[in-house]
C-alpha positions in Angstrom: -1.4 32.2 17.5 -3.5 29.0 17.6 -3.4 26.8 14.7 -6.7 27.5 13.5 -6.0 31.0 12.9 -2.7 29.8 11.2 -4.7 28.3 8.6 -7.7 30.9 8.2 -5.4 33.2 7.9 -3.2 31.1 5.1 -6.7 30.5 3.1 -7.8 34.2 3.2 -4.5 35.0 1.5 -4.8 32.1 -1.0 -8.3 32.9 -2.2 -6.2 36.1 -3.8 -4.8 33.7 -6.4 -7.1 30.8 -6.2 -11.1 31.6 -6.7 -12.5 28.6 -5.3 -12.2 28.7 -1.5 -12.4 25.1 -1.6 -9.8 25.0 -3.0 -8.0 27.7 -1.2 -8.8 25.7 2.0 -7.4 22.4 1.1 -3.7 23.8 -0.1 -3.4 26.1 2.9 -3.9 22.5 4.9 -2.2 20.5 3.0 1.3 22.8 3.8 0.1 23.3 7.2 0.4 19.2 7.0 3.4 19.3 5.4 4.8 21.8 7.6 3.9 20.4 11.2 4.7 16.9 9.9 1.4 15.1 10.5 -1.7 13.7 9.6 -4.9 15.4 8.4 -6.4 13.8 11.5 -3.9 14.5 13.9 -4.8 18.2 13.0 -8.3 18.5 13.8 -7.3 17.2 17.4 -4.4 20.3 17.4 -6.8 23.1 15.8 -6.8 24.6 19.0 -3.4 24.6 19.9 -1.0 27.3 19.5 1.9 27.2 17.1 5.3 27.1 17.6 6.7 30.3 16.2 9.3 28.9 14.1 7.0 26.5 12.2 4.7 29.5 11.9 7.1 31.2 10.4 8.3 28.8 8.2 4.5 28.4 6.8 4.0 31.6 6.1 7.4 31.2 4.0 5.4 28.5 2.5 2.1 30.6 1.6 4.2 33.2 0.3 6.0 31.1 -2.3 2.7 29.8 -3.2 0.8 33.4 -3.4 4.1 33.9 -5.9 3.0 31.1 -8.4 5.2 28.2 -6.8 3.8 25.2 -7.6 1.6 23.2 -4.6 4.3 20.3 -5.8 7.2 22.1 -5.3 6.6 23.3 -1.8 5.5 19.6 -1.0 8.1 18.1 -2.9 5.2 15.4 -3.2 2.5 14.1 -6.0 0.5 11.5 -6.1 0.5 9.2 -9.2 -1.7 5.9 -9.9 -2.2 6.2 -5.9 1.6 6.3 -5.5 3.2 9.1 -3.5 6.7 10.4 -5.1 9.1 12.7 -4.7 8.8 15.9 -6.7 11.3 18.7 -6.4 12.3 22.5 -8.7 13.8 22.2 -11.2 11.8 18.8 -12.8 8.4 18.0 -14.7 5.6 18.0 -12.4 3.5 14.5 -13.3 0.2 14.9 -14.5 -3.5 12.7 -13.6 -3.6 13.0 -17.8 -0.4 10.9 -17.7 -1.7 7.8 -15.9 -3.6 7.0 -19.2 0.0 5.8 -20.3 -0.3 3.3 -17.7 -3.6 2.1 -18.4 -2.5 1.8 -22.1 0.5 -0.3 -21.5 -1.5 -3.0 -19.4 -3.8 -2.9 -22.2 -1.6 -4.3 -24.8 1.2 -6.0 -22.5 -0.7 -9.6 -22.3 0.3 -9.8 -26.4 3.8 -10.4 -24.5 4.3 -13.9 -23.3 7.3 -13.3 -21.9 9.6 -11.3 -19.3 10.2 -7.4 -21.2 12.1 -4.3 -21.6 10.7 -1.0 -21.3 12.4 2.4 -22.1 10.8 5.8 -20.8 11.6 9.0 -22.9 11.8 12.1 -21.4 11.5 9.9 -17.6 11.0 13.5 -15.5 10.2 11.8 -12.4 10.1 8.8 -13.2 6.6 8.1 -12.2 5.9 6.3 -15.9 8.4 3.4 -15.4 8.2 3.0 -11.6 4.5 2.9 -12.1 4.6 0.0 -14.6 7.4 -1.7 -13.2 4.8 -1.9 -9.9 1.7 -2.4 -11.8 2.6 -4.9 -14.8 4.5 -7.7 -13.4 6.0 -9.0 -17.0 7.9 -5.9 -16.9 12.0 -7.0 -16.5 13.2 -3.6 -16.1 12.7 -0.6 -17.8 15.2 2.1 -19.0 14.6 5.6 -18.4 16.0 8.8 -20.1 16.1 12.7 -19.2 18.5 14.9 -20.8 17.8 16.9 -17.5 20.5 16.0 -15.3 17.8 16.5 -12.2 16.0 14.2 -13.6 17.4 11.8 -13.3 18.7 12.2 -10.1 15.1 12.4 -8.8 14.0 9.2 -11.0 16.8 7.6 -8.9 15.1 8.7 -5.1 12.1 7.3 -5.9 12.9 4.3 -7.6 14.5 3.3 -4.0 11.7 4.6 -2.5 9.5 2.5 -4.2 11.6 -0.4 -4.3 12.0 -1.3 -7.6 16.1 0.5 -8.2 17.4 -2.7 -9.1 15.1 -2.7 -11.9 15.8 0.8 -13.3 18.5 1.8 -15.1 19.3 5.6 -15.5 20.4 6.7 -18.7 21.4 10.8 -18.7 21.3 12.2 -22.7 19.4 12.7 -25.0 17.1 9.5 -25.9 17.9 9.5 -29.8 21.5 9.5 -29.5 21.9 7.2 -26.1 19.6 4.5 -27.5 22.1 4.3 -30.7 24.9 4.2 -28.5 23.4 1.5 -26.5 22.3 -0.6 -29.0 19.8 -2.0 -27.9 16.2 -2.3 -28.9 13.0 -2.4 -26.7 9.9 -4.5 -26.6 8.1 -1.1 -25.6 8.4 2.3 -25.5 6.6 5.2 -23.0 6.5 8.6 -23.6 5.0 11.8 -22.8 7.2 14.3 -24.8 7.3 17.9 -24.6 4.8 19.0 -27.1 3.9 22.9 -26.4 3.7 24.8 -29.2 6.3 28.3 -29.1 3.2 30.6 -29.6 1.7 28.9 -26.4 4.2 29.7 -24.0 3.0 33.3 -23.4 -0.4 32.0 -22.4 0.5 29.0 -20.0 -0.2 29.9 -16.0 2.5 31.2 -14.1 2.9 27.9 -12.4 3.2 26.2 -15.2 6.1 28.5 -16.2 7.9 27.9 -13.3 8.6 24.3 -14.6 12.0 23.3 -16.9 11.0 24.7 -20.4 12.8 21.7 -21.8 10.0 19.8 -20.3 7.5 21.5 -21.7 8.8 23.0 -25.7 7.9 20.7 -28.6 9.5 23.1 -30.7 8.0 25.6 -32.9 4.6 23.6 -34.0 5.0 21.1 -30.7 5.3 17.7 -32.8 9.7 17.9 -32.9 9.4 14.2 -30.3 6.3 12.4 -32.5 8.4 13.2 -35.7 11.6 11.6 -34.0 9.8 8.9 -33.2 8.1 8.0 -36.6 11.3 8.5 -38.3 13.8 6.3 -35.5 11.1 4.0 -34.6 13.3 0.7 -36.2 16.2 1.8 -34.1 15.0 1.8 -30.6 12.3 -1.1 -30.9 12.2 -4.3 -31.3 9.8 -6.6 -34.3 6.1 -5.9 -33.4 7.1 -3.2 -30.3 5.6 -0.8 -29.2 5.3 2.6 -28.9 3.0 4.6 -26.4 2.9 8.5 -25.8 0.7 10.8 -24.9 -0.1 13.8 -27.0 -1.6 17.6 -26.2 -5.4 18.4 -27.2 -6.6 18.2 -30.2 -3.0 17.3 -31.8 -4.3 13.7 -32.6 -4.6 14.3 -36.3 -1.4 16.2 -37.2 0.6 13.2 -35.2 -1.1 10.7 -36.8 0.3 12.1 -40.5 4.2 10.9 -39.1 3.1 7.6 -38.9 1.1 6.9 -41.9 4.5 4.7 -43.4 5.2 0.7 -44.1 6.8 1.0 -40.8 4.0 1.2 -38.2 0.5 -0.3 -37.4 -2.3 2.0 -35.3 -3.6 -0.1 -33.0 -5.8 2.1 -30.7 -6.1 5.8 -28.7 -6.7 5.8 -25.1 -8.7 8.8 -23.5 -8.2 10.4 -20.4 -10.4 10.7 -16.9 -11.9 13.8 -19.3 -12.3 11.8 -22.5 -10.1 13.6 -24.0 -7.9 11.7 -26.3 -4.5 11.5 -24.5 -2.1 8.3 -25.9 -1.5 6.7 -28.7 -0.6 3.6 -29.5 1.2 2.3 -32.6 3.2 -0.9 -33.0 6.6 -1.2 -35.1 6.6 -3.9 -38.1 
């Protein structure tokens, strides 16, 4: 069967779960990329050749996972980040273009530094947070990242290499509360983006979205367990005038807010999304 077919064929099927064919169209492609190993351009030449039947066969495997509710990401085992390409794999948080406005945040306020700093990443997933910054913010030393999901870690670890900053990184597997008092050792800033749905949300996430680690995902029953933790702890984990930057679910700007209203923290700003949405907020210890 010539390749063209391959992929008609693969969009037709798609369509079934995702409406737009646009949209159909460029995920069928982007496993037939994935699958033959080349480049978008490389294929237009190939269009017309046939297939081999193995790879056929092991894209249809691929369409079939995807018509299932597999995440794009997972089949890849790719997403771009900040124009980064990283390694994404079952069984770990999928990074989100909502998530960049972390990064954006931190280069806001990382000039108040005049010096070399320490960063900590709560909740790493991927790892796309820290290795972004570490890339992006040059007074960043190193920063310290934390998963109490084993894979995690593990995959925080292949792309540090592959984005050659692992010398930088250290890998920290617990839970963040209870490592960082072990450690002892305070941070000049802190990056987070914290589970934070709701229990009563579950039920209506997309069956993609389910397929992801629920301990990536539950903030416990009213999905603000993480920003209470961190109002309460903040003294522990940072150092004088750090700071501490996560990003928070729609509309929950108001209720996290509340935590932080003590002696112990100044606001300083939000930071909105590519959708304007507010998505990070930034507070700074006393």
């Amino acid at each position: 069967m010539k390749i063209s077919t391959v992929l008609n064929n693969a969009k037709n099927q798609l369509k079934k779960v995702i409406k737009n064919s646009y949209n159909a169209y460029k995920e069928a492609e982007e496993m037939l990329l994935h699958t033959l190993k080349i480049t978008r351009e490389t294929l237009y030449i190939m269009l017309k050749n046939e297939m081999p039947a193995n790879l056929q066969k092991r894209y249809e495997k691929f369409i079939k996972m995807r018509l299932s509710g597999e995440p794009l990401q997972y089949i890849l085992e790719s997403e771009f980040f900040y124009d980064r390409e990283f390694i994404v794999k079952k069984g770990v948080f999928i990074p989100r273009p909502d998530t960049e406005t972390i990064i954006d945040a931190v280069k806001t306020i990382h000039s108040n530094f005049k010096k070399n700093i320490t960063i900590a990443d709560c909740g790493c997933g991927t790892g796309v947070i820290a290795i972004t910054l570490l890339k992006e913010v040059k007074n960043i030393k190193d920063a310290y990242c934390f998963d109490i999901n084993k894979k995690a870690i593990e995959i925080t670890e292949l792309n540090a290499k592959k984005h050659g900053v692992y010398n930088r990184v250290k890998l920290i597997y617990g839970d963040f509360f209870k490592k960082v008092k072990e450690l002892n050792k305070k941070f000049d800033i802190i990056v987070s983006n914290p589970p934070y749905i709701r229990e009563d949300e579950f039920k209506n996430l997309q069956k993609e979205v389910k397929k992801e680690p629920k301990i990536s995902l539950w903030g416990g029953n009213d999905g603000l367990k993480f920003y209470k933790k961190f109002a309460k702890y903040g003294k522990i984990f940072l150092r004088k005038n750090g700071y501490l930057i996560f990003e928070l679910g729609d509309k929950m700007a108001d209720k996290v807010k509340k935590f932080f209203e003590n002696k112990n923290w100044s606001f300083i700003m939000i930071m909105r999304d590519f959708r304007k949405k507010v998505r990070v907020l930034i507070y700074q210890i006393k």
